[in-house]
N, C-alpha and C positions, 0 to 999 in steps of 0.2 A: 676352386677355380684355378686356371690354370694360371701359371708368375713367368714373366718374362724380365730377367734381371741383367741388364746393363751395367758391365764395369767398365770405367772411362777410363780405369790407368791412366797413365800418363802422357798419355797424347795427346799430339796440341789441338788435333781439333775437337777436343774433351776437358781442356783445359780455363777457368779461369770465365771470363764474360761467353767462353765456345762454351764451358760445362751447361751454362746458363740456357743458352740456346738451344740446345741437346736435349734440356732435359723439359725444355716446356714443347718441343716438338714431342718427346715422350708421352706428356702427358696429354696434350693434345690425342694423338694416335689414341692412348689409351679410354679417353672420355668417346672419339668417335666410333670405335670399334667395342666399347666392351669388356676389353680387356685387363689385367694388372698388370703393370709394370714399373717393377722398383728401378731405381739407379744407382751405382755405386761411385759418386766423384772423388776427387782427391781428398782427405784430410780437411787442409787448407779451404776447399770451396763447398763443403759439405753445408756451413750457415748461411752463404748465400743463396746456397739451390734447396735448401730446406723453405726459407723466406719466401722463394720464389712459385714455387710449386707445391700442389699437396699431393702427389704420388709419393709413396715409400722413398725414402732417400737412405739407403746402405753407406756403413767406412768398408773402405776396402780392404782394412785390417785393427785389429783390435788386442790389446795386452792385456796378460789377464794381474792387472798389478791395479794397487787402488791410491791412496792417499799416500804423499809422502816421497822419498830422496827416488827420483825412478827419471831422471831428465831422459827426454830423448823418447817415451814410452806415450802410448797413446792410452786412454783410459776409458773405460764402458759408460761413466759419469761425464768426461768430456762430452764425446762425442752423440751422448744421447741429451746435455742442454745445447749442444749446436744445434740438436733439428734430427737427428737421425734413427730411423726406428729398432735399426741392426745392421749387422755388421758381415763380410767375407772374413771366414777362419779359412789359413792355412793355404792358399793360393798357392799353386804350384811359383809362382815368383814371388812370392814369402812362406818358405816352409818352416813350420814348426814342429816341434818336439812335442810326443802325445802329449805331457806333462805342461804345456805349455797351452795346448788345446784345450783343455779340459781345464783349464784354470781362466783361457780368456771363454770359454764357453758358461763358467758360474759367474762372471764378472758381469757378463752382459745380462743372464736371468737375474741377478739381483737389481741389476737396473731397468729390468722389464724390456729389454731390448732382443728382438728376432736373432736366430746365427745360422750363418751357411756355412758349413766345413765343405772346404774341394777336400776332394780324395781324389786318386788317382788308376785305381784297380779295385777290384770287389777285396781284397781282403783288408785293405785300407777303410774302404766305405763300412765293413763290417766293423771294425775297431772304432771308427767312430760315430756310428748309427750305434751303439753304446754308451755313448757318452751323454747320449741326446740331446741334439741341438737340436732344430727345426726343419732342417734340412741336410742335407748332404746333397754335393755335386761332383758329379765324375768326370773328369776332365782327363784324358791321357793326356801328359804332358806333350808328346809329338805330332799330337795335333792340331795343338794348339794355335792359332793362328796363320794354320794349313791351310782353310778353306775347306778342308776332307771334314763332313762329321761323324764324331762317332760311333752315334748312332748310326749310319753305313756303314764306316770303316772296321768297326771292333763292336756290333750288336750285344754281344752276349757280354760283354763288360756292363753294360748297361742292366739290360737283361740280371745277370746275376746278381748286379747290387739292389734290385729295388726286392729281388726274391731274400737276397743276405738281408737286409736292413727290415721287410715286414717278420723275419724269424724272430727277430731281435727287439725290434721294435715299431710296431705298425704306425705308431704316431709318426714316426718321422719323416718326411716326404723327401724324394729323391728326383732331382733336377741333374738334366742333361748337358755337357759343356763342351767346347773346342769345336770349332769349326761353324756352329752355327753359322748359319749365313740364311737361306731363304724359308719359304712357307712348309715346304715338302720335308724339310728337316726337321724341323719344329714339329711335324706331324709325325716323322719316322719314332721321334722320340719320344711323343703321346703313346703312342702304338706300342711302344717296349715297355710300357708302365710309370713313366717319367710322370711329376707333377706339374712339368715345365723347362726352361731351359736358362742358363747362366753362359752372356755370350758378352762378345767385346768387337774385335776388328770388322768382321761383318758389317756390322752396323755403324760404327766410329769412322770407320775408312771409307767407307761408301762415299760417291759425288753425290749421290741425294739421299739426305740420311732419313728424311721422310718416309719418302718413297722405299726404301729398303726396309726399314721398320714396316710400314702398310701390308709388304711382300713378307716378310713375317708374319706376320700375325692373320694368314688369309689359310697358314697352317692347323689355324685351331678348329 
């Protein structure tokens, strides 16, 4: 089926009693239409929008460090008794070190929790469609929050990871990122062989964030 994954970052109107709101409109959309869609809130609001809702609830980031002196570090044990079923690895605005991917990437399989690594270019997506997470998302970074997507903008990026990542490993699905915004992108990126899409401003910034989700999802 195909996943349409919401990260709320840190914007306010994603933020706090808004994440709350955001994300039972999500599920809503998603009970009327059919469709899946996780969300990724902040840390901090991940147990109230777990509570709140039963659609997937993603951390936006996850360490691959477990018990013990790590203050400051987020943990696969945490954030999967807050409510969450996985987690974004590697967010082009949290970059990590493979060695660090691949360690919060066994963190979360021992806690039985989902992982999305962004990548950035097909050769990145192939380094870490190796490592096997459950997905991979390719996000250019310069497009990120451009409105351009890039599935338009840069096809064969796309294109070439989901081709890198079944040489390597067919299990692992390949979701489309940066720019998403309406139905027609969300379908450009079915078309390139995507399992779906990992989007944010489009939908967080919209005046009516309903309605701009509805407008999404008329792409499947």
């Amino acid at each position: 089926m195909t996943i349409i994954v919401l990260n709320f970052k840190t914007y306010r109107e994603s933020t706090g009693e808004d994440a709350l709101t955001l994300s039972r409109i999500c599920e809503g959309v998603a009970r009327e239409y059919g469709v899946e869609i996780a969300v990724a809130p902040q840390t901090a609001d991940i147990g109230r929008v777990a509570e709140a809702v039963e659609i997937p609830v993603f951390a936006q980031h996850v360490d691959g460090v477990g018990f013990g002196s790590f203050t400051g570090h987020t943990t696969a044990t945490s954030i999967k008794e807050a409510g969450a079923k996985g987690s974004l690895i590697n967010h082009s605005e949290r970059r990590l070190k493979l060695a660090e991917i691949d360690a919060a990437i066994a963190a979360c399989r021992s806690c039985g929790l989902k992982t999305i690594v962004c990548t950035n270019n097909v050769a990145t997506t192939r380094a870490a469609a190796a490592l096997l997470p459950d997905y991979v998302a390719v996000e250019p970074p310069e497009l990120i929050g451009s409105g351009i997507p890039v599935s338009k903008a840069d096809p064969e990026v796309v294109r070439g990871s989901v081709e890198a990542v079944k040489a390597i490993e067919p299990g692992v699905a390949v979701l489309c990122g940066a720019g998403i915004t309406h139905g027609e992108d969300l379908r450009a990126a079915l078309d390139l062989g995507s399992a779906g899409v990992l989007l944010a401003s489009g939908i967080i910034k919209a005046k009516d964030q309903r309605l701009a989700l509805e407008d999404l999802v008329t792409g499947i």
